[in-house]
C-alpha positions as CSV (number, residue, x, y, z in Angstrom):
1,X,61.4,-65.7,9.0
2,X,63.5,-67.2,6.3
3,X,67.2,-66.3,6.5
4,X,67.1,-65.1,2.9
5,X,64.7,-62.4,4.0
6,X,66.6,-61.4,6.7
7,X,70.2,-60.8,4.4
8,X,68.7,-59.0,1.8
9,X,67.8,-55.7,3.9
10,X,71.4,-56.2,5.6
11,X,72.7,-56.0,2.2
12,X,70.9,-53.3,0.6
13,X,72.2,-51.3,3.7
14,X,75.9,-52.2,2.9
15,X,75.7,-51.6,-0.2
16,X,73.9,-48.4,0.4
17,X,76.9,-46.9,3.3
18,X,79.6,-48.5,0.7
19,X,78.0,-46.3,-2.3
20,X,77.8,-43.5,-0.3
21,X,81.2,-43.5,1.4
22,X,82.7,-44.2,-2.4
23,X,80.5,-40.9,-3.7
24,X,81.9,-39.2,-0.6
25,X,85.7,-40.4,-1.3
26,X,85.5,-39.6,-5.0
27,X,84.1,-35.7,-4.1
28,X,87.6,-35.4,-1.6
29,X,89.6,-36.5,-4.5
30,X,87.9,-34.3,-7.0
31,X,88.3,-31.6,-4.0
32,X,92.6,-32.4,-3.2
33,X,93.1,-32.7,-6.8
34,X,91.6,-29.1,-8.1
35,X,93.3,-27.7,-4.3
36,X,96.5,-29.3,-5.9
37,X,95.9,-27.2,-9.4
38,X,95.7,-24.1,-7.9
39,X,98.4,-24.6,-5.4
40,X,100.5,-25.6,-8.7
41,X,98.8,-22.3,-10.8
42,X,99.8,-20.1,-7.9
43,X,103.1,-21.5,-7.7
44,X,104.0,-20.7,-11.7
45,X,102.7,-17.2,-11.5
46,X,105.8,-14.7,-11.7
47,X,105.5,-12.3,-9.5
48,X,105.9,-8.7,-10.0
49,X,109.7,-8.2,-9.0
50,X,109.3,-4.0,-7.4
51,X,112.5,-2.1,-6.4
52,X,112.0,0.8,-4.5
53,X,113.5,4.4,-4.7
54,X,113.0,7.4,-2.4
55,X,114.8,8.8,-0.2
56,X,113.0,8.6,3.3
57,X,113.9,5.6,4.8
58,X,109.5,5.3,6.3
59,X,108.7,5.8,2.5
60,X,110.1,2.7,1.8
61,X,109.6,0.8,4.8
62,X,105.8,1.4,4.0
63,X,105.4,0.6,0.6
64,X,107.2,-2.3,1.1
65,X,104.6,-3.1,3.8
66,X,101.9,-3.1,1.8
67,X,103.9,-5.1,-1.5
68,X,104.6,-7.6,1.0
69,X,101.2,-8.5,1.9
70,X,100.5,-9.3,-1.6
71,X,100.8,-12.8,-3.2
72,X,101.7,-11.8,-6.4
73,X,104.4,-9.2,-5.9
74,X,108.3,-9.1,-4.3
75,X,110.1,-6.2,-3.0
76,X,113.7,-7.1,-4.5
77,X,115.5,-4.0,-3.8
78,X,115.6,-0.6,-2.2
79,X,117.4,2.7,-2.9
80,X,117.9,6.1,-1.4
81,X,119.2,8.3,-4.3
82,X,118.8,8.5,-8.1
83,X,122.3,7.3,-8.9
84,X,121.6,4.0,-6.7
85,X,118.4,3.5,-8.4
86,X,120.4,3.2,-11.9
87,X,123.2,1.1,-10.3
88,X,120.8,-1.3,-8.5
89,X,118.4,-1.3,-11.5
90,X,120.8,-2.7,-14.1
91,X,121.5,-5.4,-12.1
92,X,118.4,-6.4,-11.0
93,X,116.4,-5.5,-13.9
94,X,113.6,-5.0,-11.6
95,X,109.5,-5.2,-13.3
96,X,108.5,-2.1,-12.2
97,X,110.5,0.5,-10.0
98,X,108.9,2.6,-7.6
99,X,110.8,6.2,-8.4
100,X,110.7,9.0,-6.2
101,X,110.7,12.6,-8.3
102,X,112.7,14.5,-6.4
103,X,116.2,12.4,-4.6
104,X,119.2,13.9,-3.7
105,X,122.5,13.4,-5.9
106,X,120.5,12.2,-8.7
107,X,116.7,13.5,-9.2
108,X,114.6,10.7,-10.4
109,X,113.5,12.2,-13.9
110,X,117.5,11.6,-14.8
111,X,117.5,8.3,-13.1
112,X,114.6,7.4,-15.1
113,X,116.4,8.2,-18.3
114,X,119.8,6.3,-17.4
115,X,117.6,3.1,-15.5
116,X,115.7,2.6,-18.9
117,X,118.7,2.9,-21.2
118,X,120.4,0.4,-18.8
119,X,117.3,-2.0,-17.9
120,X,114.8,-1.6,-21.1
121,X,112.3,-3.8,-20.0
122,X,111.6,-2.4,-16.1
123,X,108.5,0.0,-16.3
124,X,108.5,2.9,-13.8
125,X,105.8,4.5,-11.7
126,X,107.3,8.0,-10.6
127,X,106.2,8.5,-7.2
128,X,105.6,12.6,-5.8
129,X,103.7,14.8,-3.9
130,X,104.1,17.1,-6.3
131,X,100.7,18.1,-8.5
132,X,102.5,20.6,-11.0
133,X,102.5,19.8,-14.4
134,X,105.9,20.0,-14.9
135,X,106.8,17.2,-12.6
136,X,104.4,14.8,-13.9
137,X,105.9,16.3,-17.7
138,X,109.0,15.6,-17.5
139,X,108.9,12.2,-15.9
140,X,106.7,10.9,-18.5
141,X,108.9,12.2,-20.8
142,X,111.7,10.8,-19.8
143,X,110.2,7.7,-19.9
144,X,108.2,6.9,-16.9
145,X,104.9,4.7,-17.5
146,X,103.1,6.3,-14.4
147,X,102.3,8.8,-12.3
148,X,101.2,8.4,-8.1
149,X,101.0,11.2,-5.7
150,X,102.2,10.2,-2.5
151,X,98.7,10.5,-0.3
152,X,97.0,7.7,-2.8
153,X,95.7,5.3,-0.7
154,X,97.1,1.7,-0.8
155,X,94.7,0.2,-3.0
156,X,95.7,2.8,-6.0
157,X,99.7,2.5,-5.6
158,X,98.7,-1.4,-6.0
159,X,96.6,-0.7,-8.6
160,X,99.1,1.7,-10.0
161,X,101.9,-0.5,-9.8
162,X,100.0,-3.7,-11.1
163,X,98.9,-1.4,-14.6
164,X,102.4,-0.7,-14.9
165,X,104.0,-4.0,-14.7
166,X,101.7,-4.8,-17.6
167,X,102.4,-1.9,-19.6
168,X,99.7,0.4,-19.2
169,X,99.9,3.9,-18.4
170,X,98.7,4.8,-14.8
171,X,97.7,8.5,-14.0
172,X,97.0,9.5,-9.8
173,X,93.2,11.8,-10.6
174,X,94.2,14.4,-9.1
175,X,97.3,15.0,-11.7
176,X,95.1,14.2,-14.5
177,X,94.0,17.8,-15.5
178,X,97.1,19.5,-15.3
179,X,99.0,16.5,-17.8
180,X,96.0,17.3,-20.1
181,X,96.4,21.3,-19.7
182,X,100.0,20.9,-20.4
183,X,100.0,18.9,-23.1
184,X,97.1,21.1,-25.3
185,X,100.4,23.8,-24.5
186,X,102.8,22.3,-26.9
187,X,105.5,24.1,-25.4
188,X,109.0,22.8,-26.5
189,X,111.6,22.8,-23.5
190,X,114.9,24.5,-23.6
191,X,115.8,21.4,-21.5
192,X,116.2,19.1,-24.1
193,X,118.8,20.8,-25.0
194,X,121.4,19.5,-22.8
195,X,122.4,16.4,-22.8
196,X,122.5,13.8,-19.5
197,X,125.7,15.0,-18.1
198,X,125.0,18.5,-18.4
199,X,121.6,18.2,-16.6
200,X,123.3,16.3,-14.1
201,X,125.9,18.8,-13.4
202,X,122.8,21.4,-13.3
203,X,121.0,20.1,-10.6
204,X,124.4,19.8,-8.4
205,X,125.0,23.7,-8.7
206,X,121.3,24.2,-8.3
207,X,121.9,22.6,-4.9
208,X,124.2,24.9,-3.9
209,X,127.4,22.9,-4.7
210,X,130.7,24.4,-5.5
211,X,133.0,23.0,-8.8
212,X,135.3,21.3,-6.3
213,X,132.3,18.9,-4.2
214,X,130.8,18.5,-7.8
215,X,133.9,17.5,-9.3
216,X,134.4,14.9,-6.3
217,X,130.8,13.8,-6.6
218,X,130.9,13.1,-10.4
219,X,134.4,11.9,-10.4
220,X,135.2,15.0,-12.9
221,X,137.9,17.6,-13.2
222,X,137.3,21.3,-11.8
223,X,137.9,22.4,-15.5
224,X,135.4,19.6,-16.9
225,X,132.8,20.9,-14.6
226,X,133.3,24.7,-15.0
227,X,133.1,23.7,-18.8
228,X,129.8,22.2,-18.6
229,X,128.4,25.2,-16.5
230,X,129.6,27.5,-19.3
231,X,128.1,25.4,-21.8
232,X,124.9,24.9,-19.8
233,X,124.6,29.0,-19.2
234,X,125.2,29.3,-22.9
235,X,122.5,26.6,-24.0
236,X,119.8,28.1,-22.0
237,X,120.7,31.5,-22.3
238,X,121.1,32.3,-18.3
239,X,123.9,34.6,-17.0
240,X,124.1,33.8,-13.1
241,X,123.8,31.0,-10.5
242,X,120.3,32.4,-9.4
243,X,119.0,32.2,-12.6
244,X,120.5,28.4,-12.7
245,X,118.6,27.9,-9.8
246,X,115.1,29.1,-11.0
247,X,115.3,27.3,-14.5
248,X,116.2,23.8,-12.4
249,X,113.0,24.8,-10.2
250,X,110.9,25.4,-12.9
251,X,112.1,22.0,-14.4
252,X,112.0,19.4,-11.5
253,X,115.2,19.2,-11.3
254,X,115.1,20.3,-7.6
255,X,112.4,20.8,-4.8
């Protein structure tokens, strides 16, 4: 057998393993190199910055849960009142807050008003288990871009809070029918009649407080405060704390 015939199939072998190991190398490259794209496109996308307001402490904790399992969001902040959620919110300038309806101090259809004067560009998704109309009403109105009842499950409030952050409207179902029945209503508010501070100072004696803790709480004088309740009575046309109390009910102002 002549040596010649003996290299050639050795060759062809070779040069067969080499080819095949060089296809084989060139597909890992091509593999790393679109892995190292995405890793880089993941790493540019801005996530969806979320502060949360409500005032039960397991609220939070489990929204944040279910934010922090998500790759393209961050829980940057956290809130128990109203009046927090403005003070936090302007200097975070959150993307989207979570806002409870109804908070203590400082109900979240005001905060929502004060939080978008302060931080324009955060959207909020009001947050209640509230169904009435008025609720979902007057938190739209005041600026709000959406609407989630607290026993969605966790795929809508991500849904909810990812149509938000992008400037769409978000509605929970179940509210649906009653924003559409209200709105075929047309009924003008008496509420729009007072201005921020004096529907501020209306929820506080709503809740039962006297002129002195309201005065402490808002850093007003006794006189400034019995002021606005006169003014407030006068406005609306109410003569007693009781019916106070019923219009503020029939308003969201308090649970």
């Amino acid at each position: 057998m002549n040596k010649a015939d003996f290299y050639i199939p050795v060759i062809l072998l070779q040069t067969s393993i080499f080819d095949k190991v060089a296809r084989h190398s060139f597909y890992i490259r091509c593999l790393l190199l679109c892995a190292g794209v995405v890793t880089v496109a993941l790493m540019e996308v801005k996530k969806i910055c979320v502060m949360l307001a409500d005032d039960h402490a397991v609220v939070r904790h489990g929204f944040r849960m279910i934010l922090d399992a998500e790759w393209d969001m961050e829980v940057i902040g956290e809130v128990a009142n109203g009046r927090e959620a403005v003070d936090m919110g302007e200097k975070l300038k959150p993307d989207v807050c979570v806002m409870d309806v109804t908070m203590p101090e400082l109900n979240g259809i005001e905060a929502t008003r004060r939080l978008l004067a302060a931080s324009p560009k955060t959207r909020v998704l009001a947050l209640s288990m509230h169904k009435d109309s008025v609720y979902v009403r007057e938190i739209l109105r005041a600026g709000a871009k959406g609407y989630l009842l607290k026993d969605s499950s966790p795929k809508e409030f991500l849904n909810a809070v990812r149509s938000v952050a992008v400037g769409k409207g978000y509605l929970s179902p179940d509210v649906s029918d009653a924003v559409l029945d209200d709105y075929r209503k047309h009924v003008t508010n008496p509420i729009d009649l007072l201005t921020s501070r004096e529907r501020e100072v209306l929820q506080w004696i709503a809740e039962s407080k006297t002129n002195k803790e309201i005065a402490m709480g808002l850093n007003l004088s006794v006189y400034t405060v019995e002021a606005h309740r006169g003014r407030i009575m006068e406005k609306l046309n109410l003569h007693s704390i009781g019916e106070l109390v019923r219009f503020a009910l029939r308003n969201g102002l308090i649970d």
